[in-house]
C-alpha positions in Angstrom: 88.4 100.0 97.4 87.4 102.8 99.2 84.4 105.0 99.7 84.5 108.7 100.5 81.9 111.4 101.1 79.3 109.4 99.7 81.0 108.7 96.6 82.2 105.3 96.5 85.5 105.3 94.5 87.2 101.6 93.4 90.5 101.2 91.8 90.6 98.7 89.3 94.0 96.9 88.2 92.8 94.1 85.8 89.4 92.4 83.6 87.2 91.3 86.3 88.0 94.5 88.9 87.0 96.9 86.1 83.8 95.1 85.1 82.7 94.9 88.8 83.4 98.7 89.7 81.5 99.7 86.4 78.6 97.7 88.1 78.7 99.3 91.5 81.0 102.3 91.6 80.7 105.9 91.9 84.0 106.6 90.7 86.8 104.1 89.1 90.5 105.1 88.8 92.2 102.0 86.9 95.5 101.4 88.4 97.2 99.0 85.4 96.2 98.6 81.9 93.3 96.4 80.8 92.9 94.5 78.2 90.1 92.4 77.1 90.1 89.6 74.5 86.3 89.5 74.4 83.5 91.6 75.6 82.2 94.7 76.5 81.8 96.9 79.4 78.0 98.0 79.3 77.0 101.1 81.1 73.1 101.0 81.6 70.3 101.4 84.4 70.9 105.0 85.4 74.2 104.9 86.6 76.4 108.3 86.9 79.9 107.1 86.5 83.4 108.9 86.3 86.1 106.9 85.1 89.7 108.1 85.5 92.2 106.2 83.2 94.7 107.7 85.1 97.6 107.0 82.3 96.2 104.0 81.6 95.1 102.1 78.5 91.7 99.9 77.9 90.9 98.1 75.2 89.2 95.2 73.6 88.4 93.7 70.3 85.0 95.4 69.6 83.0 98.1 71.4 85.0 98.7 74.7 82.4 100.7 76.1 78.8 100.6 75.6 76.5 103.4 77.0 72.9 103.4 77.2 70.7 105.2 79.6 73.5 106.2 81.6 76.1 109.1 82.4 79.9 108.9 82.0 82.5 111.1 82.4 85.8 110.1 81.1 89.3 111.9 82.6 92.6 111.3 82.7 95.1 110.5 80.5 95.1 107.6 78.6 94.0 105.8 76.0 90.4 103.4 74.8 91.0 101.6 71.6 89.8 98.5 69.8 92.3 95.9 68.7 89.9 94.4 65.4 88.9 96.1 62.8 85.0 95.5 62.8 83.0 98.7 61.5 82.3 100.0 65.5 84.3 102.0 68.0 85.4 101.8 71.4 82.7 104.2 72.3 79.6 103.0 71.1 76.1 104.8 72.7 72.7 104.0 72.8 70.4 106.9 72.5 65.9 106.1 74.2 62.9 105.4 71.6 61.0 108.2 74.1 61.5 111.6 73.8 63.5 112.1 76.9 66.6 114.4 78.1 69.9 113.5 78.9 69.1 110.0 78.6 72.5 108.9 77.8 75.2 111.9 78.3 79.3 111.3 77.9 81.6 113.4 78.3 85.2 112.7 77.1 88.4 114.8 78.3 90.7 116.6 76.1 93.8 113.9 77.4 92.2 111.2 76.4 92.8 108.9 73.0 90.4 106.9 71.2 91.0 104.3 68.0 89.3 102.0 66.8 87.3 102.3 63.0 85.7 105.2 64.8 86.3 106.8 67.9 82.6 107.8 68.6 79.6 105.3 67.0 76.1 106.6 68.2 73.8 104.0 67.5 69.7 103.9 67.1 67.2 101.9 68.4 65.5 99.3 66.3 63.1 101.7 65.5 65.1 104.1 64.0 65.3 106.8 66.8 68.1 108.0 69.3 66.4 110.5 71.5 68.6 111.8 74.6 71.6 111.8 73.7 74.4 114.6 74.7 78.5 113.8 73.5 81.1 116.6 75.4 84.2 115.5 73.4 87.9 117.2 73.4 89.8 114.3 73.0 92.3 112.8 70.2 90.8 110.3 67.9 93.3 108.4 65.3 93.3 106.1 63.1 95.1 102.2 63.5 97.5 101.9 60.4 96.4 97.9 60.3 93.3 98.3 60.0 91.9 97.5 56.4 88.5 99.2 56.7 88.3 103.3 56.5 88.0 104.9 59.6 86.0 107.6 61.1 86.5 109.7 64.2 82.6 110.5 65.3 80.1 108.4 63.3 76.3 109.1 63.8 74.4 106.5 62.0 72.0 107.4 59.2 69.0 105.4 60.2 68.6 108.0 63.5 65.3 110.1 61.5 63.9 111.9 64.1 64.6 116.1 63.6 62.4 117.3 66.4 62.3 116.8 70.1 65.7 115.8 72.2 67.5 114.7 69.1 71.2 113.6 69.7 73.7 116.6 70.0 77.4 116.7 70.0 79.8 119.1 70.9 83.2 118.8 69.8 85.3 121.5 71.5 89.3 121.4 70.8 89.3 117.5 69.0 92.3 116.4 67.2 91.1 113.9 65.0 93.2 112.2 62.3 91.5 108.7 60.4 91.2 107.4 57.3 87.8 108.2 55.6 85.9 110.7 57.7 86.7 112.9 60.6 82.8 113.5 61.1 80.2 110.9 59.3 77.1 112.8 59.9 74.4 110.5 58.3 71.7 110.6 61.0 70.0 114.1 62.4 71.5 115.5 65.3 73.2 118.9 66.5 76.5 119.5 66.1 79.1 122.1 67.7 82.4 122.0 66.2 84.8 124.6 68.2 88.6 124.7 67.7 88.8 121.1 66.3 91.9 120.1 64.3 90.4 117.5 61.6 92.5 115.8 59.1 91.1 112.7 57.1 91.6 111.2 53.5 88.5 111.8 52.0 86.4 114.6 54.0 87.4 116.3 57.4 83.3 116.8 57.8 80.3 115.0 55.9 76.8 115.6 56.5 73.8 114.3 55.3 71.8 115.3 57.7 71.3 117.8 61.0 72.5 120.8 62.0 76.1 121.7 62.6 78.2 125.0 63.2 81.9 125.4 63.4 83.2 127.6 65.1 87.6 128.3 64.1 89.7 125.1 63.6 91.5 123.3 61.3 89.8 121.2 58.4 91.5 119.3 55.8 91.2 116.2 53.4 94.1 115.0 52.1 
């Protein structure tokens, strides 16, 4: 509904609403809580897309949202979560095989919660590389006490080889993160920025196997 300036704004209230606007909008504001029981909202082609969850919740079983060769801004308050415990999160992104800039670039507000068995999962292509990727992260990432497997709150996976060129880079500024295994599973190369964060998590608040990554004050404890 709605278009303003330019920007064409829709307000989405259930499944099918949502899954239209993240096909044509500029700007969605969800106006009731969605739930899935199957699927995935796939954010490709290009598109530059702000989603307000304006106190609202999204979820679905497995991968809520997943990004490739687009921008997405997340705001609000609310919360994106995954209701079955299936190794992936309900942020999942999809860095390019090309050496390319800001190919896929999300940024996720300090108001906003993620669960799943991680919050973040950046993914590679079948040929091993994730070029293009940028993560802006200051939200809250917890763990679901039902789920069996150990979570992770930002999980970059260790097939992603590349160490040269537009390799993925995360920032982390102000995250309060709280799961299970992990707080940061670095297994593939990319750039990290940890600033402020608040990481708590069973067996290591940050491991890396490969990258680069500097912290910068915060809280980091395994329990």
């Amino acid at each position: 509904k709605g278009a303003n300036a330019g920007t064409v704004t829709w307000y989405a209230g259930d499944v099918t609403a949502l899954a239209r606007a993240v096909r044509y909008a500029d700007r969605i504001v969800l106006e009731n809580d969605i739930n899935r029981t199957s699927g995935t909202y796939r954010i490709s082609g290009g598109r530059v897309l702000t989603i307000d969850l304006n106190g609202h919740k999204i979820s679905s079983p497995s991968m809520v949202f997943r990004i490739c060769g687009a921008k997405v801004d997340f705001i609000g308050q609310g919360e994106i979560f995954e209701t079955e415990d299936n190794g992936l999160a309900p942020i999942v992104i999809d860095g390019s095989k090309e050496d390319v800039s800001d190919y896929t670039v999300v940024n996720i507000g300090k108001d906003i919660t993620l669960r799943g068995w991680a919050g973040v999962f950046i993914n590679p292509t079948k040929e091993g590389l994730c070029y293009g990727v940028k993560v802006n992260c200051s939200a809250k990432i917890e763990k679901t006490e039902s789920f069996k497997l150990d979570a992770t709150g930002v999980y970059i996976n260790g097939s992603i080889k590349a160490t040269e060129g537009n390799v993925p880079v995360v920032n982390l500024d102000g995250c309060r993160i709280n799961v299970k295994s992990s707080g940061i599973y670095a297994a593939g190369f990319a750039k990290w920025n940890l600033t402020n964060c608040d990481i708590v998590a069973e067996n290591a608040a940050v491991e890396i196997r490969a990258g680069e990554m500097v912290i910068d004050g915060g809280k980091y404890e395994a329990t």
